[in-house]
Every structure is written in structure tokens, then in C-alpha cells.
C-alpha positions, 0 to 999 in steps of 0.5 A: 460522314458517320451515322450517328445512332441514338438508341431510342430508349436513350431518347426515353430516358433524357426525356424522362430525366429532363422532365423529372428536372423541371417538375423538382424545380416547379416544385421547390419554386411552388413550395418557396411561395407557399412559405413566403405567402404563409410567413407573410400571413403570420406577420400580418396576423401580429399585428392586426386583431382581423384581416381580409386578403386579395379582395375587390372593394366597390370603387364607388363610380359602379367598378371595384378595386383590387386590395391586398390585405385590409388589416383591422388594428387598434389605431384603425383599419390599415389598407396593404399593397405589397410588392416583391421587388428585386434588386436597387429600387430608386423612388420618390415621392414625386417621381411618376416613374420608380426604377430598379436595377439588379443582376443585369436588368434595369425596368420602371414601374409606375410610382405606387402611391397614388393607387395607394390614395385611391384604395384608401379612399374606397375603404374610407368610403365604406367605413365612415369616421373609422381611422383609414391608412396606408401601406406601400409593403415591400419585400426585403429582396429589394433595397431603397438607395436614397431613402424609403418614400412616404407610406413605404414599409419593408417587411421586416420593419412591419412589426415596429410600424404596426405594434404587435397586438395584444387581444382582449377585452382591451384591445382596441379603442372604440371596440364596438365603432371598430367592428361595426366598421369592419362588418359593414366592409367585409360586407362589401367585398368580394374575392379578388382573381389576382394572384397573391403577391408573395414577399 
């Protein structure tokens, strides 16, 4: 039987190297997020005159609710849910369960669009007779086999959903009704510990 001897500056250095591997891909993962969440904002900027991200609105019953972006536009204000989904996402409007399958793994999620009506309703309840909507925004590494649900929005049709605003004097109806609202919202919110979802 052979003795086999490492010498240990050898066991350094694969240490080393080893560790310099897994920090680069740390890092390359951590600078992809913080472009895929600073392309993200951009987007959303075009199409919203304000906007608040990762929030906690009072859910009217003593407790709060997580939002990911409220968006002021001119037609109203715009609550956003997004999700980075990978892989064949097959959901309906009255399916409690959505599936996805994709490089091997198939899991469920619960369907989104009634937590959507509840985030809805929280704004709504804050903002008065201002035009309250709802967005189920989901990244474009994923893919709806039998057609997109109701308030389902891929993030590269946000810009013809939400029309690139032009601001100005002019921007928005009902100017001042708007921006009360708003002010009277971002009073009442506070800064959510959820990560930010990346797309």
C-alpha cells in the first residue's frame, strides 16, 4: 500500500484557489442582480411620473402588507408584484395552483392574483376615489404556454402597457387630486424587509 503525501503548501493553495473560484462567482451572481434590479427601476421610471419600491402598506385589520413597486402614472396609481420565474409557467385565472417545469424540475406556486386583489385594495383604501391597478410583472426568463392570465404583464410588454410618460405641466389629469393621493400613500408606508425581487 503507498503512502500518499500531500504537501501542505499544496492543500494551501487549492484552498485558495477554490475560494478565489467561489468568491468570482459570488460575485458575477451579485453584479447580474444589481444590473437586473437597476434595469428593472429604469423601466419602471418610463412609465411612472413617481414611484416607491419594497414597501409595507397598513392592510387595514391592524397588520401590513408587502408591495413591490407602487407606480404613480396618468391614468392612476399601478400596484406591481413581480416575479422571477424560470422555465414553462402554465396558469389560469381559476387555477388556485400555477406549475413550472424547466431544466429538469417541476414545482407549484399559489396562484398570485388574489394577493394581487388584496395589495389592490389596501392602496385603494389609502388613496380615495384616485384609479387604483394591478400588475402581476414577470420576468422574461420564463414563458405562459397557454396564454398570459388576467393582470399578467411580461417585462418587455411593460412599455406598451403602461405608455412611456412625458412630464410636464401636462402630464397627468387631475394633477393635484393625484399628488395629494400619493402624498397621503407614501405617508403611510414603510420600508419593507423583503429582498427585491430581481427580474
Amino acid at each position: 500500500m503507498t503512502d500518499l503525501h500531500i504537501e501542505p503548501q499544496w492543500i494551501g493553495l487549492g484552498a485558495a484557489l477554490l475560494l478565489a473560484v467561489a468568491l468570482a462567482v459570488w460575485g458575477l451572481r451579485a453584479y447580474g442582480r444589481r444590473a437586473r434590479r437597476k434595469s428593472l427601476l429604469q423601466r419602471l421610471e418610463r412609465v411612472a411620473l413617481a414611484a416607491t419600491h419594497q414597501v409595507l402598506v397598513p392592510d387595514g385589520m391592524g397588520g401590513f402588507i408587502h408591495i413591490d413597486h407602487i407606480l404613480l402614472t396618468p391614468r392612476g396609481l399601478v400596484v406591481l408584484d413581480t416575479r422571477r420565474v424560470v422555465g414553462l409557467i402554465f396558469g389560469g385565472d381559476q387555477m388556485s395552483d400555477w406549475t413550472v417545469m424547466g431544466r429538469g424540475h417541476r414545482y407549484t406556486f399559489d396562484n398570485p392574483q388574489p394577493a394581487l386583489y388584496d395589495r389592490i385594495a389596501a392602496v385603494k383604501a389609502l388613496v380615495g376615489e384616485v384609479p387604483v391597478e394591478g400588475r402581476l410583472l414577470f420576468s422574461n426568463v420564463g414563458k405562459f404556454t397557454k396564454g398570459i392570465p388576467k393582470w399578467v404583464v411580461m417585462l418587455d410588454g411593460i412599455e406598451m402597457e403602461f405608455p412611456l410618460v412625458h412630464r410636464g405641466v401636462h402630464a397627468m389629469p387631475n394633477s393635484e387630486a393625484y399628488a395629494d393621493a400619493w402624498n397621503r400613500l407614501l405617508a403611510q408606508l414603510r420600508p419593507s424587509p423583503h429582498l427585491f425581487t430581481n427580474l
